[in-house]
N, C-alpha and C positions, 0 to 999 in steps of 0.2 A: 438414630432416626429409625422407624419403624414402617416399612412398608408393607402392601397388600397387594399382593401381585408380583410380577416381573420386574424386575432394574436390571435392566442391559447397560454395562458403562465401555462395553467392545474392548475388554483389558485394556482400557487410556489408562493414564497417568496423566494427573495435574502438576507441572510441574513450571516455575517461575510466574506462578500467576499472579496479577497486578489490579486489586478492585479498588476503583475511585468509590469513596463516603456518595452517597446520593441523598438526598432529603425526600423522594417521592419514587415509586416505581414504576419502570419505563411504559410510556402508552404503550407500545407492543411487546407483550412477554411471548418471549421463546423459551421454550420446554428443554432445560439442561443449562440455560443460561444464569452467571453466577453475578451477584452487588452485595455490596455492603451497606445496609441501612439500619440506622437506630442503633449503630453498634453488634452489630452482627450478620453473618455471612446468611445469605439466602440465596436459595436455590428454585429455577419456574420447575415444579412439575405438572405432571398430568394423570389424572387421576382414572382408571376407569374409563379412556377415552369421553373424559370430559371437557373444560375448559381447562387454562393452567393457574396453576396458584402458587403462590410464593411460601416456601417451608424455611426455617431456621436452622442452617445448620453447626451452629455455633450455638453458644449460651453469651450473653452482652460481653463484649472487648473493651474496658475501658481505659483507654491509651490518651497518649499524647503526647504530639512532636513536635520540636524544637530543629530549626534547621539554623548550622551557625556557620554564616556564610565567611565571616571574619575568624581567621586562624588567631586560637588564643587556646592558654593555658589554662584558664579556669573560664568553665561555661556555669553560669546561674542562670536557670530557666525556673522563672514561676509557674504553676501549672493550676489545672482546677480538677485534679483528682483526686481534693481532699481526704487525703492519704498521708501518713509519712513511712507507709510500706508499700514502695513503690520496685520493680524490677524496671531497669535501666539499659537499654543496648544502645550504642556506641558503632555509627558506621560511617566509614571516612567519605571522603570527596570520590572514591575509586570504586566503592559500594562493598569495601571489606571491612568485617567487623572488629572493633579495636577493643582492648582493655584498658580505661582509665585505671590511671594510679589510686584515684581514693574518689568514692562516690557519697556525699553525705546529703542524706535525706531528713526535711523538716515535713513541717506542713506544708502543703502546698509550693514548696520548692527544693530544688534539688541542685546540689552544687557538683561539676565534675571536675576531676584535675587530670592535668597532665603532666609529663615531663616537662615535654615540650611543645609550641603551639600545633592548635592541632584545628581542622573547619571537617565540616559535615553534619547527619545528623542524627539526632536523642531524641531516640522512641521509648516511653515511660508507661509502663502497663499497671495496674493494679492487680496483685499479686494474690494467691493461695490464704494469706496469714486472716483472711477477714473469714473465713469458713466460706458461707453460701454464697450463691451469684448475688450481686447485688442488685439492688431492690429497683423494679421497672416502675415508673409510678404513673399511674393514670391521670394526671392532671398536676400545672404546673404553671402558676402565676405570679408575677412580680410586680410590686408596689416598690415604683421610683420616684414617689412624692413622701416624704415623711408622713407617718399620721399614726395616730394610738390605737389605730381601730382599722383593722380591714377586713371588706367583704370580699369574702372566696369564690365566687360563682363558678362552680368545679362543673353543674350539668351531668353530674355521674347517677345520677336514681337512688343513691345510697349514701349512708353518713359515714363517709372515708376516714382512717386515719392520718391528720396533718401532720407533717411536720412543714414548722417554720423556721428559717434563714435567715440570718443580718452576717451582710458578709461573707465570709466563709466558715463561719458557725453556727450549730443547730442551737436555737434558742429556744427557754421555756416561755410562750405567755404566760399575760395575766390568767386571762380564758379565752377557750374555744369554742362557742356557742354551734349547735349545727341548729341555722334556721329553719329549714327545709330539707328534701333530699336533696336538690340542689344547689344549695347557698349555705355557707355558714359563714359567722364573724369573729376573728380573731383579733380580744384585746390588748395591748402591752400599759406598762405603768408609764412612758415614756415614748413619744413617737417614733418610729423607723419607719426603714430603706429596706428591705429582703426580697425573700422570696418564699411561697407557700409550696409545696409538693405535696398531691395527695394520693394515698395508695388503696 
């Protein structure tokens, strides 16, 4: 992070901090105050004694947790990190961190073993092996009726690149017409169910 000016942080230490996911930023920002939204840690500052504004201090987290209330020896958690290089922790009922016997990663799910039964829970991160941070995408539509043809209404001013969704796999259309800046229409030879993402 680069600042312009003074950052006083009074020698603190952040230490056992606990951010709830938000989906919107609190009607009153206070200046030093931390959330986790969109997959990543924000922080209010203030700029120049101005207003405050919410900075990133993170690059996107993309996780996910599996809580197994039921002790058992083998946890299967599907997940939607379409990954199968996925980093795995393991923390008990007690909130200390365990080592599974054998972790095996597919697509989209992850099996854990133990010796013996075991409840708590599996925080699933996407990992190093993909190189860059993964890709933020400005616009993101889902078609839950089948059809051979869908209009995109993205609103973005520009003719983005799509990728399109069935399932949990990127699939190629037939075409992808960009109508407008706004609008484009994505064919298939055969109707689907997906989802569009555009960047």
């Amino acid at each position: 992070m680069k600042a312009f000016g003074n950052i006083d942080l009074q020698s603190n230490m952040l230490m056992n901090a606990t951010l709830e996911s938000v989906e919107a930023f609190p009607a009153i920002s206070k200046v030093g105050q931390l959330i986790f939204k969109g997959q990543r840690v924000m922080i209010c500052i203030e700029i120049e004694e101005g207003l405050p504004i919410w900075a990133p201090l993170s690059a996107p987290l993309n996780t996910f947790i599996h809580d197994q209330a039921v002790a058992s020896s083998t946890w299967t958690v599907d997940h939607t990190l379409n990954s199968s290089h996925v980093i795995a922790q393991v923390i008990d009922t007690d909130g200390k961190h365990v080592i599974p016997d054998e972790v095996q990663c597919n697509y989209n799910q992850t099996v854990i073993t133990f010796a013996n039964n075991q409840a708590g829970r599996l925080v699933l991160m996407v990992g190093n092996e993909h190189g860059s941070p993964r890709i933020n995408y400005s616009y993101e539509q889902a078609f839950t009726s089948a059809s051979a043809s869908w209009v995109v209404n993205h609103m973005l001013g520009y003719n983005p690149l799509l990728r399109t969704f069935v399932g949990n796999q990127e699939v190629q259309p037939l075409s992808i017409v960009h109508d407008d800046l706004n609008t484009a229409t994505v064919t298939f030879t055969n109707p689907q169910i997906g989802i569009v993402r555009a960047v």
